[in-house]
NURO-737820 format. One record per residue (C-alpha): residue in three letters; x, y, z. Coordinates in steps of 0.25 Angstrom, whole numbers, plus 5000, padded with zeros to 4 digits. Layout:
N
- ALA / X / Y / Z
...
***
This chain:
284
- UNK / 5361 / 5316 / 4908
- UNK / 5361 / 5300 / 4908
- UNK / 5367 / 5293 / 4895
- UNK / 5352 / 5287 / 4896
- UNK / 5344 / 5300 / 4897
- UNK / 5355 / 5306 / 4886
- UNK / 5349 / 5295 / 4877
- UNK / 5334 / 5299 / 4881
- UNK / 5334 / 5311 / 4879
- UNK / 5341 / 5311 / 4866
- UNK / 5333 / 5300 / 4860
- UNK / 5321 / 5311 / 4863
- UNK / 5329 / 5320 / 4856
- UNK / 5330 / 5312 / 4843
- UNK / 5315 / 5309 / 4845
- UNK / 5313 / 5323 / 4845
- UNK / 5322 / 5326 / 4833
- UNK / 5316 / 5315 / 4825
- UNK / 5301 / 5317 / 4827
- UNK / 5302 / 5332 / 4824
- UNK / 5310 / 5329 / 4812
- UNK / 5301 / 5320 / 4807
- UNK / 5290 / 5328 / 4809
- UNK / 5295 / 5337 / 4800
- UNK / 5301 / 5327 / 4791
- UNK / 5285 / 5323 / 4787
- UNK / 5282 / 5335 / 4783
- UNK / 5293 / 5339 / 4774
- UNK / 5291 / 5324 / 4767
- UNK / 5278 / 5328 / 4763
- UNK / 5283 / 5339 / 4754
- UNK / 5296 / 5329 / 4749
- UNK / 5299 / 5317 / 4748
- UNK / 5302 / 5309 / 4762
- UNK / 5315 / 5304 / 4757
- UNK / 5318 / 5318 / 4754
- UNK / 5316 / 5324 / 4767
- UNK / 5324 / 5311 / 4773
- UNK / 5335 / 5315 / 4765
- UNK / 5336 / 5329 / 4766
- UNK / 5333 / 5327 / 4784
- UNK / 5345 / 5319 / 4784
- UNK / 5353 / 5328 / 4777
- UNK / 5352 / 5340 / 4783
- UNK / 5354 / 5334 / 4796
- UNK / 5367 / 5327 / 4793
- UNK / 5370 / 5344 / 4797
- UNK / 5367 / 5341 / 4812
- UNK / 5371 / 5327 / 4814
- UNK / 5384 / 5331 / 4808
- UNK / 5384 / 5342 / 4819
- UNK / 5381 / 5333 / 4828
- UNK / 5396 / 5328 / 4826
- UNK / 5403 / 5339 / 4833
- UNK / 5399 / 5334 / 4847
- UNK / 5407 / 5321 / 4844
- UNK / 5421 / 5318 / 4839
- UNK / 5427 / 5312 / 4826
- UNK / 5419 / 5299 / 4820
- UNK / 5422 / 5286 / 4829
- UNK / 5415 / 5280 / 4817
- UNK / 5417 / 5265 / 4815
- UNK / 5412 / 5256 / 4804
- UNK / 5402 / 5250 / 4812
- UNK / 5396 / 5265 / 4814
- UNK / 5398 / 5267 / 4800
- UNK / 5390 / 5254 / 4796
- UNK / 5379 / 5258 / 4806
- UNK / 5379 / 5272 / 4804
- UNK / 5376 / 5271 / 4789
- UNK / 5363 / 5258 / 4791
- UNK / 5358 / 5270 / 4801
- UNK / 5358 / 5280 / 4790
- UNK / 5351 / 5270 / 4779
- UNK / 5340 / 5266 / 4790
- UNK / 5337 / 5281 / 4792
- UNK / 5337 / 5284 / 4780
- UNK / 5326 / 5275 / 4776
- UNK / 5319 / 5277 / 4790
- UNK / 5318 / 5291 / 4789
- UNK / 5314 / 5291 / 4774
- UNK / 5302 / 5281 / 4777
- UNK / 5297 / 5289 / 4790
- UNK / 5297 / 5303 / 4782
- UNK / 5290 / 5295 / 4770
- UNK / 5281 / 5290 / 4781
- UNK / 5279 / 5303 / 4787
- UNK / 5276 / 5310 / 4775
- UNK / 5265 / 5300 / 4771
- UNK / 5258 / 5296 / 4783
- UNK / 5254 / 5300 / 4796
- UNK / 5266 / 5306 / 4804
- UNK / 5260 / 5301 / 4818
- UNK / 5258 / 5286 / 4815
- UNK / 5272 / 5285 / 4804
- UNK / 5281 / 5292 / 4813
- UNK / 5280 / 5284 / 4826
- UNK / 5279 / 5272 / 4816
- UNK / 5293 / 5272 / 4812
- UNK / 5297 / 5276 / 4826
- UNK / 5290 / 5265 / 4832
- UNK / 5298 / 5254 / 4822
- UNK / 5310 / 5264 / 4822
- UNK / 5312 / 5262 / 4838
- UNK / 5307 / 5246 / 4838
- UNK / 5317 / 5242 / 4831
- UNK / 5331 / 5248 / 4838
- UNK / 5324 / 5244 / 4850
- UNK / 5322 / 5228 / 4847
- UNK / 5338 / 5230 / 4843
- UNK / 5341 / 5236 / 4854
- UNK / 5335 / 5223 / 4865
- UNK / 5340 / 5215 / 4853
- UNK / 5354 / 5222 / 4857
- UNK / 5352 / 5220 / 4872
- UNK / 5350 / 5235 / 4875
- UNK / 5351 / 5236 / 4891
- UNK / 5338 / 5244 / 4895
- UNK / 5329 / 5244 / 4908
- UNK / 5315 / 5238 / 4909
- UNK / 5308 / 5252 / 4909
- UNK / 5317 / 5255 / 4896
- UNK / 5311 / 5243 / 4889
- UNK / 5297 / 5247 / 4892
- UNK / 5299 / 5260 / 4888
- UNK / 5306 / 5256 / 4875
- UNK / 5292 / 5249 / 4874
- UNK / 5283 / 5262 / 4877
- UNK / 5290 / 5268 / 4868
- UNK / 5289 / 5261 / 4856
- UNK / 5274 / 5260 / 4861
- UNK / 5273 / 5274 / 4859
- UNK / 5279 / 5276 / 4849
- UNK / 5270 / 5266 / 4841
- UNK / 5257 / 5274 / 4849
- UNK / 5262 / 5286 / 4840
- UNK / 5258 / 5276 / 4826
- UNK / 5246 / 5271 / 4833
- UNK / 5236 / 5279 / 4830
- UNK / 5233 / 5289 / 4815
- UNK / 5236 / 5304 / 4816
- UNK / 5228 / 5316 / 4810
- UNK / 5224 / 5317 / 4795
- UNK / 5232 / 5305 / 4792
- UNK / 5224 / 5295 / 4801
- UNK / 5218 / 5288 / 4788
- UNK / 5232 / 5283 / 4781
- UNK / 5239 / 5283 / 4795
- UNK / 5248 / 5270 / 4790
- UNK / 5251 / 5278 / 4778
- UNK / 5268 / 5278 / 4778
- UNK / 5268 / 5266 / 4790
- UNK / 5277 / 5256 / 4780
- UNK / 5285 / 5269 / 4780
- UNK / 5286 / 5272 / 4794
- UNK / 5291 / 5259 / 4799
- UNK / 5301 / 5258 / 4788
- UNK / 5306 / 5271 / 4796
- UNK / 5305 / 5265 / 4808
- UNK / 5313 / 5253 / 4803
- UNK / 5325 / 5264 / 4797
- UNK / 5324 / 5272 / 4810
- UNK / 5326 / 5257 / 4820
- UNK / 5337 / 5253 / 4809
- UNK / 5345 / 5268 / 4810
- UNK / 5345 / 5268 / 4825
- UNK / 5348 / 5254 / 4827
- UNK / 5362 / 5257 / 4816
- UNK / 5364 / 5271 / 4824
- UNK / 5364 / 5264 / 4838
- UNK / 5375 / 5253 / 4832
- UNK / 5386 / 5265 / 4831
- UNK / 5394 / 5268 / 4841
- UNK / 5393 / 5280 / 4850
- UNK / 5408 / 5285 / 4847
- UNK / 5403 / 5288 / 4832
- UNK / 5395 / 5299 / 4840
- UNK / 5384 / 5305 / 4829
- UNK / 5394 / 5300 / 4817
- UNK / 5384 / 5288 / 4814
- UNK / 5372 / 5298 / 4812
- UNK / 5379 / 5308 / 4802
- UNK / 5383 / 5293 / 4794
- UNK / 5370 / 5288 / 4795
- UNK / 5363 / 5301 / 4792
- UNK / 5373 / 5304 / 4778
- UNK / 5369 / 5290 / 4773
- UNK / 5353 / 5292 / 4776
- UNK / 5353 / 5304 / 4768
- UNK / 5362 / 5300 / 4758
- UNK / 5352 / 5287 / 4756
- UNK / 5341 / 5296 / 4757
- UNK / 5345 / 5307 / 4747
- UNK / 5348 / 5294 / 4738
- UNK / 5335 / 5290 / 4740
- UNK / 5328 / 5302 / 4734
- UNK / 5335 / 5300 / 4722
- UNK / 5326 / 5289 / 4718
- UNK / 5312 / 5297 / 4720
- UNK / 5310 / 5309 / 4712
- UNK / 5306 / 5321 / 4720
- UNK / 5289 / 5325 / 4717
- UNK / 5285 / 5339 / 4714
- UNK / 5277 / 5338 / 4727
- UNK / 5286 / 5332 / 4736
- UNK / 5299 / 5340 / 4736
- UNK / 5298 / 5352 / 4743
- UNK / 5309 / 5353 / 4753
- UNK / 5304 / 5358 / 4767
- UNK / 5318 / 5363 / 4771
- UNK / 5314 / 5368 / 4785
- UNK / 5307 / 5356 / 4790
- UNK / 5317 / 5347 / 4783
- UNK / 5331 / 5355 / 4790
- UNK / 5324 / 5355 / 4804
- UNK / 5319 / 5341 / 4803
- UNK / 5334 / 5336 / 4801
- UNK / 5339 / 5344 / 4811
- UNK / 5330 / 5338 / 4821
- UNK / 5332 / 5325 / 4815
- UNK / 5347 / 5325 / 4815
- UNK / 5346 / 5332 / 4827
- UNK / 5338 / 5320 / 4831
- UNK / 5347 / 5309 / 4828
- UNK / 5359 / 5315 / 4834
- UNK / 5350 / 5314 / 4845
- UNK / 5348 / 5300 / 4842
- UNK / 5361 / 5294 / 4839
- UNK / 5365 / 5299 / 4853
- UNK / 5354 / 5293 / 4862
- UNK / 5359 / 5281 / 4854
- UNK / 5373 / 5282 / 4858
- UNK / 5370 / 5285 / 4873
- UNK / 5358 / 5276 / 4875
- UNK / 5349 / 5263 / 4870
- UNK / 5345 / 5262 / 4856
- UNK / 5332 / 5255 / 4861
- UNK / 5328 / 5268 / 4869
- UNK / 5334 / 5278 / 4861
- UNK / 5327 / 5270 / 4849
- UNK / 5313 / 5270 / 4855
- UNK / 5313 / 5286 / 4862
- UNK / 5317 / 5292 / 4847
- UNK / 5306 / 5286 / 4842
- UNK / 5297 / 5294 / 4850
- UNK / 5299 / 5304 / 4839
- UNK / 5287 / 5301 / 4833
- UNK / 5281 / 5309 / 4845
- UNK / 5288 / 5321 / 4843
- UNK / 5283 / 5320 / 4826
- UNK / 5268 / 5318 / 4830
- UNK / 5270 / 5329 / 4838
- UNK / 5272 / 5337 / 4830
- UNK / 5262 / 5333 / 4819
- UNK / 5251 / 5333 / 4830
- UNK / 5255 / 5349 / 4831
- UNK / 5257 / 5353 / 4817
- UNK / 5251 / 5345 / 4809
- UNK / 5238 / 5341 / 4819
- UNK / 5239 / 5327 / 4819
- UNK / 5233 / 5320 / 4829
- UNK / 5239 / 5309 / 4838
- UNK / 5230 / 5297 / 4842
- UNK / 5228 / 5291 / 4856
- UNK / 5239 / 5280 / 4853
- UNK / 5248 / 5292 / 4850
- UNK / 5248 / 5300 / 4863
- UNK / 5249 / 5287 / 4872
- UNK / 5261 / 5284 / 4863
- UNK / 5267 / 5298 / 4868
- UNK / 5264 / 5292 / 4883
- UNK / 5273 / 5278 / 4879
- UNK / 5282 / 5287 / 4874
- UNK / 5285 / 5297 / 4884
- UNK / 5285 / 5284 / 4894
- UNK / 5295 / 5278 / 4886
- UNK / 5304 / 5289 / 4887
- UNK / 5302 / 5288 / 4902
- UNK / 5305 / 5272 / 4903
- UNK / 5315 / 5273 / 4894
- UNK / 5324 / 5284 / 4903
- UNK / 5320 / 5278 / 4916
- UNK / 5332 / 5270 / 4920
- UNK / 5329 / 5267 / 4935
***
């Protein structure tokens, strides 16, 4: 396999990763706090991305890695604690491809900005994608039709923590290997943890969902192991704009569990997606 279709496919891995986790993310927030639930995902996977260290060799860690490992971790940290907020209080098919929508937008105008080198049928597919993506928020879903922008201001500041964490992640240098996530990950739980020190715990919101929580960080670190390498073996513009696709994979599952419905919009976003994904690898 291809350093390109390397980067694909692993970039539909973290999709995968993320959405699932997600998924499960919403439902254990509404039982806790969301900032709780960030915390406590982005502990218990520090366990596989630390793992994820035996397939490389020592730290080849320089400052700059350190600087940008570190902005990552504080970007994530408040994305991911706004998106499960969002998800908690708002309908999980329009909020979820919200912050992936902004999430993908903005690496990708850094990445032209940076004079990425990609073909003419990439570009357009970068474009489908972020088409489809934003198909997924177009249209209300199940029960929570009447308050569907409840969470939006939410959502987009996730979006806006996801763009800044793989914009710093992309900046590290490949020879750090997964080093930069383990950094970025300690300091997004440590701010997270710090962070529920400053709202008491209700009655009603602190019932730890342990199974849902220890499978949706291992799917999510599993999923950004996933991600720092299609990073380090291909363009952040693409990678950027397939991982956030990962919506699909977290309506999915809401559509078959919890019986929401996906609109129109939604299902022509899936058709953009699935022709982004085939754009974006063709390189003839």
């Amino acid at each position: 396999m291809d350093t390109a279709s390397l980067s694909l496919t692993l970039a539909l891995g973290a999709a995968a990763g993320a959405g699932f986790a997600d998924y499960l993310a919403a439902h254990a927030a509404r039982r806790m706090r969301a900032v709780r639930v960030a915390a406590l995902i982005q502990s218990l996977g520090l366990v596989v991305v630390a793992g994820s260290l035996a397939w490389g060799g020592p730290p080849a860690l320089t400052s700059q890695d350190l600087v940008m490992a570190v902005l990552a971790g504080l970007s994530i940290a408040v994305g991911i604690a706004a998106l499960y907020g969002a998800l908690a209080i708002g309908p999980i098919g329009v909020n979820a491809p919200t912050s992936a929508v902004v999430g993908a937008a903005l690496p990708v105008v850094a990445a032209i900005g940076l004079g990425e080198a990609l073909a003419g049928l990439q570009f357009l597919g970068l474009a489908l994608g972020l088409v489809g993506v934003a198909l997924f928020a177009a249209g209300p879903v199940g029960r929570a039709a009447g308050g569907r922008l409840r969470g939006i201001d939410l959502a987009v500041l996730a979006g806006l923590g996801i763009g800044g964490f793989t914009i710093a992640l992309h900046a590290t240098d490949p020879a750090a290997g997964t080093w930069p996530l383990l950094v970025a990950r300690t300091v997004a739980a440590t701010g997270l943890w710090l962070a529920t020190l400053r709202d008491p715990v209700g009655e009603t919101r602190d019932t730890v969902d342990w199974p849902r929580l220890s499978l949706a960080a291992l799917l999510d670190a599993a999923g950004m192991v996933a991600f720092l390498l299609a990073l380090q073996s291909g363009h952040m513009a693409i990678v950027a704009v397939i991982t956030a696709l990962y919506p699909g994979f977290t309506v999915a599952l809401a559509v078959l569990i919890d019986r929401e419905r996906m609109q129109r919009a939604q299902l022509f976003g899936l058709a953009f997606a699935a022709a982004a994904v085939v754009l974006i690898s063709w390189r003839g």
